[in-house]
PyMOL CGO cylinders between C-alpha atoms (Angstrom):
from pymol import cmd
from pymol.cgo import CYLINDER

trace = [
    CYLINDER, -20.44, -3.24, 6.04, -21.02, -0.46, 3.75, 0.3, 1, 1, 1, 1, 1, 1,
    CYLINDER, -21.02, -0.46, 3.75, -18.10, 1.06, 1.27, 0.3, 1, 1, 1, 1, 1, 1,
    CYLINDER, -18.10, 1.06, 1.27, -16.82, 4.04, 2.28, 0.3, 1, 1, 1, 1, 1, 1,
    CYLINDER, -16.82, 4.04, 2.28, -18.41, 7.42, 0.42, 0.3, 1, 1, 1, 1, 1, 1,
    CYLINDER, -18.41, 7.42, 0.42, -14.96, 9.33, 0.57, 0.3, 1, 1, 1, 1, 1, 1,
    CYLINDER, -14.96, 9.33, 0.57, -10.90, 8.64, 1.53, 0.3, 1, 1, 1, 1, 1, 1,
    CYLINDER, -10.90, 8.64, 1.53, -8.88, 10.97, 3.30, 0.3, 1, 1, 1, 1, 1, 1,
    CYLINDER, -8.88, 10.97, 3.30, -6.02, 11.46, 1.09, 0.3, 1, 1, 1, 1, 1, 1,
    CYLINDER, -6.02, 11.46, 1.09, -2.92, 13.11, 2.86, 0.3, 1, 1, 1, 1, 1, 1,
    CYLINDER, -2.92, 13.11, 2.86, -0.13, 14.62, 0.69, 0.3, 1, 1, 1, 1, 1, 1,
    CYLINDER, -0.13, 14.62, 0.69, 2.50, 14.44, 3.25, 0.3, 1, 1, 1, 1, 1, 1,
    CYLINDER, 2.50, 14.44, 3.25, 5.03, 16.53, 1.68, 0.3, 1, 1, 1, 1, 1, 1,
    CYLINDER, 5.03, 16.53, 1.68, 3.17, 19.54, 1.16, 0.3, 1, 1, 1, 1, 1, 1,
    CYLINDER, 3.17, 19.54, 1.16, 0.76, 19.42, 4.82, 0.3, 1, 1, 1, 1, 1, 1,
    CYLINDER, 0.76, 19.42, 4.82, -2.44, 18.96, 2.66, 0.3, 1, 1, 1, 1, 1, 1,
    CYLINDER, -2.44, 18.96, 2.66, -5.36, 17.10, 2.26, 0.3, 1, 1, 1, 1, 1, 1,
    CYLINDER, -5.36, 17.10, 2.26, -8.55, 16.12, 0.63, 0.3, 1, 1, 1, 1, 1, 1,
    CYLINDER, -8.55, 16.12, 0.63, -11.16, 14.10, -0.08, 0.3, 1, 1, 1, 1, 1, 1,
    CYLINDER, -11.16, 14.10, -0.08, -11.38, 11.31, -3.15, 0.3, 1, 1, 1, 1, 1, 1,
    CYLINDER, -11.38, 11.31, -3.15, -14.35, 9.39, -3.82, 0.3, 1, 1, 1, 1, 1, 1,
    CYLINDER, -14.35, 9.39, -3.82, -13.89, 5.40, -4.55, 0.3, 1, 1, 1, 1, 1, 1,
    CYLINDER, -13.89, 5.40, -4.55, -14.91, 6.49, -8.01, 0.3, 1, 1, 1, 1, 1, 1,
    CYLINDER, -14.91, 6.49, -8.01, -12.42, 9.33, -9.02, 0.3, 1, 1, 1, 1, 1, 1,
    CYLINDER, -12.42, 9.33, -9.02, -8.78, 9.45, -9.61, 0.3, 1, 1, 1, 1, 1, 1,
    CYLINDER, -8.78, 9.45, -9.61, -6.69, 11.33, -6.84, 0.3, 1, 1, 1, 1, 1, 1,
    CYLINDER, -6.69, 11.33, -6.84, -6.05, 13.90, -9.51, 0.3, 1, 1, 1, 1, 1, 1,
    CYLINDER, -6.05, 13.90, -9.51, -9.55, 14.35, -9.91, 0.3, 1, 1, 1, 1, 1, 1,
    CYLINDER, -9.55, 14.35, -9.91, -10.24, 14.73, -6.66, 0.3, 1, 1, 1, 1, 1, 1,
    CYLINDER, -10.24, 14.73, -6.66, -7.36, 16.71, -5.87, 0.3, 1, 1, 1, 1, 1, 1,
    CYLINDER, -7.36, 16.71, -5.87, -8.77, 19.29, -8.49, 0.3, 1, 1, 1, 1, 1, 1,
    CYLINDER, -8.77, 19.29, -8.49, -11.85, 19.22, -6.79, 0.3, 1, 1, 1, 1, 1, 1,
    CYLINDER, -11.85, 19.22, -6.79, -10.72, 20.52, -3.75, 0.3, 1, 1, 1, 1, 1, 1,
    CYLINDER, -10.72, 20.52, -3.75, -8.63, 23.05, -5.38, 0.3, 1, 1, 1, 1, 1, 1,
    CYLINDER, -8.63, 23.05, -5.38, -5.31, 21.42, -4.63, 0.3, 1, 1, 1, 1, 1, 1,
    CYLINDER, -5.31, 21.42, -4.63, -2.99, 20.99, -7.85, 0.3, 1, 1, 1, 1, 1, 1,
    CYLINDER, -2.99, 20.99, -7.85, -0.89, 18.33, -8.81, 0.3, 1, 1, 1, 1, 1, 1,
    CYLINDER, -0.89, 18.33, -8.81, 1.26, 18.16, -11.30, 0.3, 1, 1, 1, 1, 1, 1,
    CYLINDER, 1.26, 18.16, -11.30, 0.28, 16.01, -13.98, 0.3, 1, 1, 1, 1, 1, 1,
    CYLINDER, 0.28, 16.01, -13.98, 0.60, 16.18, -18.15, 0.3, 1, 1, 1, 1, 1, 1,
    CYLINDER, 0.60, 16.18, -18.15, -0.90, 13.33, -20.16, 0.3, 1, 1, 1, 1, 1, 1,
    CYLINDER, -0.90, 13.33, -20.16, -3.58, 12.11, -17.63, 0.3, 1, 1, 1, 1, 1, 1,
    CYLINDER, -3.58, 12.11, -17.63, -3.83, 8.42, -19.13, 0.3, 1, 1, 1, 1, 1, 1,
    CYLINDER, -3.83, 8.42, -19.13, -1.12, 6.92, -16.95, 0.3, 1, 1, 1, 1, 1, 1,
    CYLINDER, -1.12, 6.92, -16.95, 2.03, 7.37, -19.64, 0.3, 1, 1, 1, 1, 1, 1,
    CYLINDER, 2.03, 7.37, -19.64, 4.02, 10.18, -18.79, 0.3, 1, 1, 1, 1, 1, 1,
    CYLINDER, 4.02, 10.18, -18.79, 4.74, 9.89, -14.92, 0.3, 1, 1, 1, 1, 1, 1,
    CYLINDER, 4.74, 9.89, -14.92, 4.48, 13.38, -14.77, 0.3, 1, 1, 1, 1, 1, 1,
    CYLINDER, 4.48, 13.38, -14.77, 1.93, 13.11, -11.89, 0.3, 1, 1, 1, 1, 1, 1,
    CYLINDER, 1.93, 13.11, -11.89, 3.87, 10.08, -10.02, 0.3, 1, 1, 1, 1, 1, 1,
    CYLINDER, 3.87, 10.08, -10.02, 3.88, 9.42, -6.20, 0.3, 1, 1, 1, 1, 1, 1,
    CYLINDER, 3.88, 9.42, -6.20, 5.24, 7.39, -3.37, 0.3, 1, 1, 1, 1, 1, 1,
    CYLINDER, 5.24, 7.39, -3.37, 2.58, 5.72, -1.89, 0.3, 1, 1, 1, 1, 1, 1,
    CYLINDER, 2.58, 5.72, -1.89, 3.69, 5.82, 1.84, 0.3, 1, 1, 1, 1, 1, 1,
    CYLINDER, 3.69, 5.82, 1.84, 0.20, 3.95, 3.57, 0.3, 1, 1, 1, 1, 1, 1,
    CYLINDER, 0.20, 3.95, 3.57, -2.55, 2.48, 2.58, 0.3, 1, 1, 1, 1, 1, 1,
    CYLINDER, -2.55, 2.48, 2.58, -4.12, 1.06, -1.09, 0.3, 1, 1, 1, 1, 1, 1,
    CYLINDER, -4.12, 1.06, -1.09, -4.53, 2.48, -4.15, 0.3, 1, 1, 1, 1, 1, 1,
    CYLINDER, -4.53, 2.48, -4.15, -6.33, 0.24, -7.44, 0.3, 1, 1, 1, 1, 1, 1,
    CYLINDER, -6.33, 0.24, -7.44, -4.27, 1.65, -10.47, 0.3, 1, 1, 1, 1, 1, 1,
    CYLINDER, -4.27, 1.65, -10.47, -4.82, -0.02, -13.76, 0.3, 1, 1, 1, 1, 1, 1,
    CYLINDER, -4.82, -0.02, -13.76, -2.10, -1.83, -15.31, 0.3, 1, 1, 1, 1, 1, 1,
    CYLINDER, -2.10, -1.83, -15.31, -0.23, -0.74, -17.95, 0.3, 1, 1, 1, 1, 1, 1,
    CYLINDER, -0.23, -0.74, -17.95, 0.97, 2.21, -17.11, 0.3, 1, 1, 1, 1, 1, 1,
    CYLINDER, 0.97, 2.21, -17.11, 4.56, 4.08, -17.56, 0.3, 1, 1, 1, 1, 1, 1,
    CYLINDER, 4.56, 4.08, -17.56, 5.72, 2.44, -14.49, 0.3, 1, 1, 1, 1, 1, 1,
    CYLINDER, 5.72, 2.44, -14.49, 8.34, 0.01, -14.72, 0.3, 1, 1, 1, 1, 1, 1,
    CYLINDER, 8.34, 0.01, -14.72, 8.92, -2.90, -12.17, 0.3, 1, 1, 1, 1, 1, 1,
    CYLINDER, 8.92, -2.90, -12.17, 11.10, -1.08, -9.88, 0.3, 1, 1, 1, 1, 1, 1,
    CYLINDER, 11.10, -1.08, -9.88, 8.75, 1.94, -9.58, 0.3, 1, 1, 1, 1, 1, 1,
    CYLINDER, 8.75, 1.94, -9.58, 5.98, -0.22, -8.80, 0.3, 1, 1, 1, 1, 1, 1,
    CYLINDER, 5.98, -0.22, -8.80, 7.99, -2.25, -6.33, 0.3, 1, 1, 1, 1, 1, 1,
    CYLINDER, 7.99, -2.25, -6.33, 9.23, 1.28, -4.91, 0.3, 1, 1, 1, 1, 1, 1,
    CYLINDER, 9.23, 1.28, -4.91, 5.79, 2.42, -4.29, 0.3, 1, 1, 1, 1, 1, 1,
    CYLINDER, 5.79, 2.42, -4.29, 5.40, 4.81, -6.77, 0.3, 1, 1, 1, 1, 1, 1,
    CYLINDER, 5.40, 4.81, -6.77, 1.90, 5.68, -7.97, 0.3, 1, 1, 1, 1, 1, 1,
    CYLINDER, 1.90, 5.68, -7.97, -0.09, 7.96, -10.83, 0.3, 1, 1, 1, 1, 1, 1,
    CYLINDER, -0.09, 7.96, -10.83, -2.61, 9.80, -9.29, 0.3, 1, 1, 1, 1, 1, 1,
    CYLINDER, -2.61, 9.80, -9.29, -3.85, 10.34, -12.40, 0.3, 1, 1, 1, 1, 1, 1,
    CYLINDER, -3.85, 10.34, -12.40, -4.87, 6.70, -12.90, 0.3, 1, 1, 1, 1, 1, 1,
    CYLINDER, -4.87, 6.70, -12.90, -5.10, 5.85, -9.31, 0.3, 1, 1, 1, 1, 1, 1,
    CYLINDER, -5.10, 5.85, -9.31, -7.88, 5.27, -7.38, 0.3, 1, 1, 1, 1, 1, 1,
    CYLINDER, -7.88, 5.27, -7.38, -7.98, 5.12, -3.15, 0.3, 1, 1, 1, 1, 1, 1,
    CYLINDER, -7.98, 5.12, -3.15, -9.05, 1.84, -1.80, 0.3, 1, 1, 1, 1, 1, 1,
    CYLINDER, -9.05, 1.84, -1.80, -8.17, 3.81, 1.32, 0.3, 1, 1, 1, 1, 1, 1,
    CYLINDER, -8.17, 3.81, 1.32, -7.32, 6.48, 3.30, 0.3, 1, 1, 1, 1, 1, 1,
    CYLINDER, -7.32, 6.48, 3.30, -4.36, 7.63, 1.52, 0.3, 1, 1, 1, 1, 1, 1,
    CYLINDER, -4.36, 7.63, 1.52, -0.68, 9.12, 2.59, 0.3, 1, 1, 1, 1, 1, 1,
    CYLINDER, -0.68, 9.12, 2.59, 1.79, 10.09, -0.42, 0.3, 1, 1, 1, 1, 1, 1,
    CYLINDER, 1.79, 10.09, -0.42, 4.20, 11.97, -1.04, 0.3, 1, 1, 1, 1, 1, 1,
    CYLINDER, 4.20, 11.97, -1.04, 4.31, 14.18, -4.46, 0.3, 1, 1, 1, 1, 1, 1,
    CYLINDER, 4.31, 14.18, -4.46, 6.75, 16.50, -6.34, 0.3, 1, 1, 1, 1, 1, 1,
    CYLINDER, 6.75, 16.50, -6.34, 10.46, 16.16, -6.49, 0.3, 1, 1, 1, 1, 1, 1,
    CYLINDER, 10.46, 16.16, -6.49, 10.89, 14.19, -3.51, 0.3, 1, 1, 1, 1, 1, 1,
    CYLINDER, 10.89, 14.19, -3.51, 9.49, 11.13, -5.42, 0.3, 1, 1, 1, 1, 1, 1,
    CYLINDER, 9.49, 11.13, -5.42, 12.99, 10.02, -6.62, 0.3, 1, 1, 1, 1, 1, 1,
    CYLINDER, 12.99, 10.02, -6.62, 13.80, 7.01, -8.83, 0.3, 1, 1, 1, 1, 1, 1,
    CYLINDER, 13.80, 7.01, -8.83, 12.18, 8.73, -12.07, 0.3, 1, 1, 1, 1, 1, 1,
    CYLINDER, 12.18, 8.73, -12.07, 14.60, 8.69, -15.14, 0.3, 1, 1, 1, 1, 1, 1,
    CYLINDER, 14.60, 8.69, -15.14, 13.94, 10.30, -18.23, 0.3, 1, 1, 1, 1, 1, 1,
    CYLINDER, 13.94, 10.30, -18.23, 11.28, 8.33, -20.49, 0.3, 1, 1, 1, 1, 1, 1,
    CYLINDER, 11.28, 8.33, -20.49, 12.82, 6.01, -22.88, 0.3, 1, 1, 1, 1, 1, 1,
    CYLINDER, 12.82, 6.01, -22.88, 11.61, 8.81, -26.22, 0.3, 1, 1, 1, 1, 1, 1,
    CYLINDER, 11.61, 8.81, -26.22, 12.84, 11.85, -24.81, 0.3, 1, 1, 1, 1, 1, 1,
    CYLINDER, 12.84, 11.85, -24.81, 16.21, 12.94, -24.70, 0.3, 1, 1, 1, 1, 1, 1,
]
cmd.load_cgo(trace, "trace")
């Protein structure tokens, strides 16, 4: 069986999507099809860019900014994350369980 060449990535919450090679984040590929994202420090520490990860599987390195309970809640960096699969996720303010980062005020 032969890897897939692309994903279908869906962002729910906005009625768009795109393409992501295995090889590129979902930010990059969401740039690449002229979608933006919010996003800030693009290394996986500011959550700026995070997402709820409604179906299918992502491979995000560890270590990000997400604690436990994000990870456990679904939440995702697209800036990190990869698509194992197609994707469906849900970005923006309807996220939810972000708090403030521990050094800002």
């Amino acid at each position: 069986m032969q890897p897939a060449t692309a994903y279908r990535i869906t962002i729910a919450n906005r009625g768009l999507a795109f393409d992501a090679r295995p090889d590129e984040t979902l930010l990059q590929a969401a740039r690449r099809a002229g979608i933006a994202l919010p996003w800030g420090c693009g290394v996986g520490a500011c959550r700026t860019c995070a997402a709820r990860l409604v179906s299918g599987h992502i491979r995000m390195p560890p270590g990000t900014a997400l604690t436990a309970e994000h990870l456990a809640a679904h939440l995702v960096l697209p800036c990190v994350a990869k698509a194992g699969s197609d994707l469906e996720i849900h970005v923006g303010d309807s996220v939810g369980l972000l708090t403030p980062l521990p050094w800002t005020d």
